[in-house]
C-alpha positions in Angstrom: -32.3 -43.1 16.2 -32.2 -40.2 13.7 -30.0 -39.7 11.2 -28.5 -36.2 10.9 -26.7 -34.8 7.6 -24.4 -32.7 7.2 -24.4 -30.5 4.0 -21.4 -28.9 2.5 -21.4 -25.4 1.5 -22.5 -24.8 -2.0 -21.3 -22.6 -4.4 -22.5 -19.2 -5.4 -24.0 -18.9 -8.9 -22.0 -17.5 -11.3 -23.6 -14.5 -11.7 -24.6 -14.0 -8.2 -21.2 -14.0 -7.0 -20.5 -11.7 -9.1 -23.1 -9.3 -8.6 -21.9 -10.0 -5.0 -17.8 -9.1 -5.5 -18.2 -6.9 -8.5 -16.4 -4.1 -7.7 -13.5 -6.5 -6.0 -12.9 -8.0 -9.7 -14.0 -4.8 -11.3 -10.3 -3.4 -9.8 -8.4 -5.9 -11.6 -10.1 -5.4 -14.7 -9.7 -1.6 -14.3 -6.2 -1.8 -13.6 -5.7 -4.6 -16.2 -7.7 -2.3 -18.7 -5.7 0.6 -17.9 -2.1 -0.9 -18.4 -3.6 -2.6 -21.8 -4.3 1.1 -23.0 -0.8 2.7 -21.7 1.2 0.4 -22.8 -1.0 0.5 -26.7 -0.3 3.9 -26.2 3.3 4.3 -25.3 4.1 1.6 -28.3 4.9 -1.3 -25.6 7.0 1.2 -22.9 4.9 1.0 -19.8 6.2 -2.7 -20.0 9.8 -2.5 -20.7 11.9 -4.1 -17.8 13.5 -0.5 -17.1 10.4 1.1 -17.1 9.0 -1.6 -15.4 11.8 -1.4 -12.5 11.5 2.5 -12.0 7.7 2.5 -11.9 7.9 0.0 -8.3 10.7 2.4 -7.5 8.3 5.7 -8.0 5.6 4.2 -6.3 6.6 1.6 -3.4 6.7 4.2 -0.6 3.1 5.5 -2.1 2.3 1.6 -1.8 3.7 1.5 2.2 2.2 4.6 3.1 -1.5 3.1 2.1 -1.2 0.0 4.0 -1.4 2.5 6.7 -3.8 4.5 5.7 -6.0 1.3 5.1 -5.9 0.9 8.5 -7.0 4.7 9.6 -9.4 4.6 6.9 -11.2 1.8 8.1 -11.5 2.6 11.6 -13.5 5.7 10.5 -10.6 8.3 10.1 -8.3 10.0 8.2 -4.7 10.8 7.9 -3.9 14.0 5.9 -0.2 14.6 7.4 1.4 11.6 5.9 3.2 13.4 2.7 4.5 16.0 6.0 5.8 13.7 8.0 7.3 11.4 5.1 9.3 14.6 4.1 9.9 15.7 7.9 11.6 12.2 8.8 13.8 12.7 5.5 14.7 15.7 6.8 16.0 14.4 9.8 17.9 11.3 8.2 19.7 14.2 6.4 20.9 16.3 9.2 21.9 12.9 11.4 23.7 11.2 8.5 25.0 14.4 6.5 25.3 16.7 9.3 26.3 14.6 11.6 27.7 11.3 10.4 25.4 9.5 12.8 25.7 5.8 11.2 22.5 5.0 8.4 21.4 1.9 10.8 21.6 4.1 14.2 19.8 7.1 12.1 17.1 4.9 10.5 15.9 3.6 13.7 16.1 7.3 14.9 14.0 8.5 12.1 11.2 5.5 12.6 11.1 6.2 16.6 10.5 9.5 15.2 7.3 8.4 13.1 5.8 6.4 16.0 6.2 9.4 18.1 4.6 11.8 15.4 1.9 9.1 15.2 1.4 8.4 18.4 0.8 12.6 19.1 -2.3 12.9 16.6 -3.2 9.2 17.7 -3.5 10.9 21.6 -5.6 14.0 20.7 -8.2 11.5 17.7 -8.3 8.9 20.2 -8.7 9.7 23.8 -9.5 13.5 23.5 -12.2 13.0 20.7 -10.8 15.7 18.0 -11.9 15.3 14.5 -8.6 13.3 13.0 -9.5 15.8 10.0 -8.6 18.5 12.3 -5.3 16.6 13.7 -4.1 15.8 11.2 -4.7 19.1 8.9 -2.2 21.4 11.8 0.2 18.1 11.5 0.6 18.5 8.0 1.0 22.3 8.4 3.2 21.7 11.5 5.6 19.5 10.1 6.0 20.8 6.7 7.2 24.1 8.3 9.3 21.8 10.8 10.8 20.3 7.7 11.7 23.7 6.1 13.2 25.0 9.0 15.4 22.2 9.3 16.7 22.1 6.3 17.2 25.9 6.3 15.2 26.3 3.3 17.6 24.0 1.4 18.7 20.5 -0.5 20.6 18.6 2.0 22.7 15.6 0.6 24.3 13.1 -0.6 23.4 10.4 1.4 25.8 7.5 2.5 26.2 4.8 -0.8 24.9 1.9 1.9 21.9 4.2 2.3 21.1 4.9 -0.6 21.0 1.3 -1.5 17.5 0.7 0.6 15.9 2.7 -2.4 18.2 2.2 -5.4 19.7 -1.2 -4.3 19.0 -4.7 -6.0 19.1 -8.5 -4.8 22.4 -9.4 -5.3 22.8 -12.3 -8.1 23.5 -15.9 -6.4 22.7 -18.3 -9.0 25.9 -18.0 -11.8 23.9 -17.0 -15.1 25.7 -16.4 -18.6 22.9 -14.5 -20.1 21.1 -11.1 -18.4 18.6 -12.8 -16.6 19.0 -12.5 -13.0 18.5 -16.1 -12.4 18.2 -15.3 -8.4 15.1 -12.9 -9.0 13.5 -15.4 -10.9 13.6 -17.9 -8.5 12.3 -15.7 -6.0 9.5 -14.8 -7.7 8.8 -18.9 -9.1 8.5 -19.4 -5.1 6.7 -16.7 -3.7 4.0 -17.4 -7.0 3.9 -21.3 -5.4 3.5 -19.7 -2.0 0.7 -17.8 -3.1 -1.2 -20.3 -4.9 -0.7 -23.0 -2.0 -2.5 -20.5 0.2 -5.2 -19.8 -1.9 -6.2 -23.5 -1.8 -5.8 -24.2 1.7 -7.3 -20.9 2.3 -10.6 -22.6 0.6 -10.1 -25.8 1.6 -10.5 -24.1 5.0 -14.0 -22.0 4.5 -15.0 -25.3 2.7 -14.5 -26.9 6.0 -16.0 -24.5 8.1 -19.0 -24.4 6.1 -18.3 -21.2 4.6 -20.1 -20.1 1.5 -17.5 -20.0 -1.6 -17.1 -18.5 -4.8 -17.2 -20.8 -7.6 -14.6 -22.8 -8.8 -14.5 -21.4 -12.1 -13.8 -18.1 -11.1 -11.2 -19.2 -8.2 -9.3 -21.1 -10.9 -9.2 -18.3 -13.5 -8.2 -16.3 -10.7 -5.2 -17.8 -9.1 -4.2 -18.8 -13.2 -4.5 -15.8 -13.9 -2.8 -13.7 -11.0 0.1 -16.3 -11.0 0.4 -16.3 -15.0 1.1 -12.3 -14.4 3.3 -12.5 -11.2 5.5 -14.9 -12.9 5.4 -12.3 -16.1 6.1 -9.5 -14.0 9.4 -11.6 -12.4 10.5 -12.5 -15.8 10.6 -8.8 -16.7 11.8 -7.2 -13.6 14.6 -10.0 -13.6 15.3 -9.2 -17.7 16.7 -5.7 -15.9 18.8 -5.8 -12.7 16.6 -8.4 -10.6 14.3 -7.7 -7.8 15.1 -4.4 -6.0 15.4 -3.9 -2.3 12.6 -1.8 -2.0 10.7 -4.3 -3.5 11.3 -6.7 -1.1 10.7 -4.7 2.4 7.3 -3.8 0.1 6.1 -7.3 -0.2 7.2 -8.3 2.9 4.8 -5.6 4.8 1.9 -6.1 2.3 2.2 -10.3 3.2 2.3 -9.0 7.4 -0.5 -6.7 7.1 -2.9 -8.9 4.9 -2.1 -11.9 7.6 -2.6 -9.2 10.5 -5.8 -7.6 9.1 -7.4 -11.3 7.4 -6.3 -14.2 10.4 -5.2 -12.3 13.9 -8.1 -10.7 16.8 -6.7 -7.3 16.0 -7.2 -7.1 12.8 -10.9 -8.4 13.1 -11.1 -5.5 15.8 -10.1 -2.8 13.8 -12.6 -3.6 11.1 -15.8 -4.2 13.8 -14.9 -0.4 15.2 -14.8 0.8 11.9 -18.3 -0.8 11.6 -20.0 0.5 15.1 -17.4 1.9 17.1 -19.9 1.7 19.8 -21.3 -1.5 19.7 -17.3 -2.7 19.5 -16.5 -0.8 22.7 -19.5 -2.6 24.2 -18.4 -5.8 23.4 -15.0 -4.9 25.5 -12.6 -4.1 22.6 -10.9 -1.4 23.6 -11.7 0.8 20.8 -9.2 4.0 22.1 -6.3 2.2 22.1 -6.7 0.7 18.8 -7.4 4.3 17.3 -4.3 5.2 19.0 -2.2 2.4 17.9 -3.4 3.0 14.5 -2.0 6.4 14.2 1.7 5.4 15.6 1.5 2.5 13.1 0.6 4.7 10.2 3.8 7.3 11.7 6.0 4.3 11.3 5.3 3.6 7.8 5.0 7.6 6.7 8.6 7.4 8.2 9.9 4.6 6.1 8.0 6.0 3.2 10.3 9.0 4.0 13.6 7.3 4.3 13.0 5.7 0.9 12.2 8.3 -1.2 15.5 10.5 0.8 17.3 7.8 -0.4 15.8 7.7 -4.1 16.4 11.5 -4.3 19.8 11.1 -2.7 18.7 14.5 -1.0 16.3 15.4 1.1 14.1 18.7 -0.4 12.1 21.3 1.6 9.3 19.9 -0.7 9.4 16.6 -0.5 6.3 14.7 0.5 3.9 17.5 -0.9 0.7 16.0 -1.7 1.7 12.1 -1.1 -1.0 12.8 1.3 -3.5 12.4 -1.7 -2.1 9.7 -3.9 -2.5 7.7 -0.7 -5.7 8.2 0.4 -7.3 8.0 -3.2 -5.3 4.8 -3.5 -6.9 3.5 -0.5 -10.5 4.8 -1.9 -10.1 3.6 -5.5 -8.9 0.3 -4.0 -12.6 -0.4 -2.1 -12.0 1.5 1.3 -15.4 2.8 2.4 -15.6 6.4 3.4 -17.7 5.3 6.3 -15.2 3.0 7.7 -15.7 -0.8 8.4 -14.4 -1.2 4.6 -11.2 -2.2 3.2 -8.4 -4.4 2.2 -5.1 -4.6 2.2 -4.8 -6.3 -1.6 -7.5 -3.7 -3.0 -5.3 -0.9 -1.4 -2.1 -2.2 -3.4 -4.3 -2.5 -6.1 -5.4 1.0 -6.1 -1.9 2.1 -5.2 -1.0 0.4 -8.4 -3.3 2.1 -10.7 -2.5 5.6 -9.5 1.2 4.4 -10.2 0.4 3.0 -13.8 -1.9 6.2 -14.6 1.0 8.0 -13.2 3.7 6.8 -15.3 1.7 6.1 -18.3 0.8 9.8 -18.5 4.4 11.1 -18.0 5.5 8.5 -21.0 2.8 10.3 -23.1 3.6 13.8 -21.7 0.6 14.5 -20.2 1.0 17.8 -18.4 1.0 17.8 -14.9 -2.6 20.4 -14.9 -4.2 17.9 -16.8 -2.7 14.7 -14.6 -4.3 16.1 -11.5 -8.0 16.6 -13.1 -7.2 12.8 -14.6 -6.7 11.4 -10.9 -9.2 13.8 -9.6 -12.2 12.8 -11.3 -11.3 8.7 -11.1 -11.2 9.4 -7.0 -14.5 11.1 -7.5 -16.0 8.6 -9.4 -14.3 5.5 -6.6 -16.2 7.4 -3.7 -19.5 7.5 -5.9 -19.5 4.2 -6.4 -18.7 3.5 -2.3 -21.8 5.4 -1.6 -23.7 3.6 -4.4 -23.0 0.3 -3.0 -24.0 2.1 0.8 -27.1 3.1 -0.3 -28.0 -0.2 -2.5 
């Protein structure tokens, strides 16, 4: 008889690891980096609770739009319509709830059928028709901004309905009595959702351990879930110093949790990422790589939609102009956040975390007054130098 043994996975080295994952970390630093300088800069504003507050509400349909995108983008395709069709769906919650008093529930379920059909339309011609999604989605984001225009007549149409308006501009509402200005309720929130986090960051290890999967080393997952809980727990406190947790900020969580579950632990996510990879080894394995093109494109109309609705509602009007170039602050989010150009790339937290930078750079450039001219080359040339280092790491 033979005795058999069964090793455990080791650890990466230190520095192999990260060799390995340097541009994952390399985000966080870069966007810890950047917020260090901004808020030196603006003499401690980029951090002030208010500030704080109105930079998730700037930037949280930005944020939803590039979960969507993340998905496009990693299939091998691109969405340039987004910014259109976010502005074309406010549009249309302004006619049916100004216009028309249609009820806000009744018209926002309206204006997200309304995405999934837009979506669903480019999805058609990229997926079973073969056009260049490039090509798609370019006339879409002609078609629609003129669609928007002409429904609005050229004008501002508003105000919204109060309850409406809330989905944007609306807070958690205070259930623990507090005598002081901390919103108690918030805090709470936040205390969990950090325990949450770190519970599944251990059992999420404990499970590659298991399965014999190679892991990083424990110094570096320790420093990282300290860390990233030390500053979720900061941010709480902060955020919770103002008015509490807003609305918005909850539907944004609550999407980035479902998608990073969909893409990381469920056979379609796993799909969408070997089609990205070889679309045509994928289709000869039996996934069925059309419709997951397709259904990639109506998801991504959903969420331009209810990118749409909240920024209506932020505006408390819906503009002939609004949406114009979200298109771009989306896809360099994606891109800065380690989406690969070639597809088969990408994750949902590295999206969020490029979707924060741009929002930081954003913000902190506007504090400083920064002209607009000179914001654009800004965000131009980190985008550039994101891509460059994508095709570095393809060509390493």
């Amino acid at each position: 008889m033979t005795d058999k043994t069964v090793s455990l996975p080791e650890e990466k080295s230190h520095a192999g690891f990260l060799k390995n994952n340097l541009r994952s970390y390399g985000m966080l630093m870069s966007l810890f980096v950047i917020m260090l300088f901004f808020q030196f800069m603006t003499d401690g504003t980029l951090l002030q609770p208010l500030n704080l507050t109105n930079l998730v509400l700037q930037n949280s349909y930005i944020v939803i739009m590039a979960l969507g995108m993340l998905l496009v983008i990693v299939t091998g395709h691109i969405d340039l319509s987004v910014g259109s069709v976010a502005g074309f769906v406010g549009a249309v919650a302004a006619v049916l709830m100004v216009r028309y008093h249609l009820d806000y529930p009744l018209a926002i379920i309206a204006c997200l059928i309304v995405g999934a059909a837009i979506g669903a339309a480019q999805g058609y011609w990229v997926a079973y028709f073969g056009i260049p999604s490039f090509i798609v989605t370019l006339a879409g984001m002609l078609v629609f901004k003129g669609l928007a225009l002409a429904l609005l007549q050229g004008q501002s149409v508003g105000p919204f309905p109060a309850t409406f308006q809330k989905l944007s501009s609306g807070f958690i509402p205070e259930l623990i009595p507090s005598s002081g200005n901390l919103n108690l309720t918030s805090l709470a929130i936040g205390a969990v959702l950090t325990l949450v986090l770190v519970y599944a960051s251990v059992k999420g290890r404990a499970r590659e351990v298991e399965h014999g999967i190679e892991v990083e080393p424990f110094g570096f997952f320790a420093a990282k879930n300290v860390v990233l809980a030390g500053a979720l727990m900061y941010f709480t406190y902060l955020i919770a110093s103002h008015r509490g947790l807003p609305n918005v900020l909850v539907i944004m969580t609550a999407l980035i949790a479902l998608y990073g579950f969909m893409t990381r632990r469920t056979v379609v996510g796993r799909q969408i990422y070997a089609v990205g990879g070889n679309a045509k080894a994928a289709k000869l394995s039996g996934i069925k790589t059309e419709r997951l093109v397709f259904m990639t494109f109506v998801n991504m109309g959903v969420l331009a939609a209810l990118a749409g609705l909240i920024f209506a509602a932020r505006l408390n009007t819906a503009t002939p102009k609004a949406g114009l170039g979200f298109e771009l602050d989306v896809i360099a989010a994606c891109f800065i956040g380690g989406a690969s150009a070639y597809g088969g790339v990408g994750r949902v937290g590295g999206a969020v975390v490029g979707a924060m930078i741009m929002g930081v750079m954003n913000n902190g450039m506007s504090i400083l007054g920064i002209g607009i001219d000179y914001q654009q080359v800004i965000k131009g040339l980190v985008l550039l130098g994101a891509v460059c280092i994508d095709v570095y790491n393809q060509r390493r």
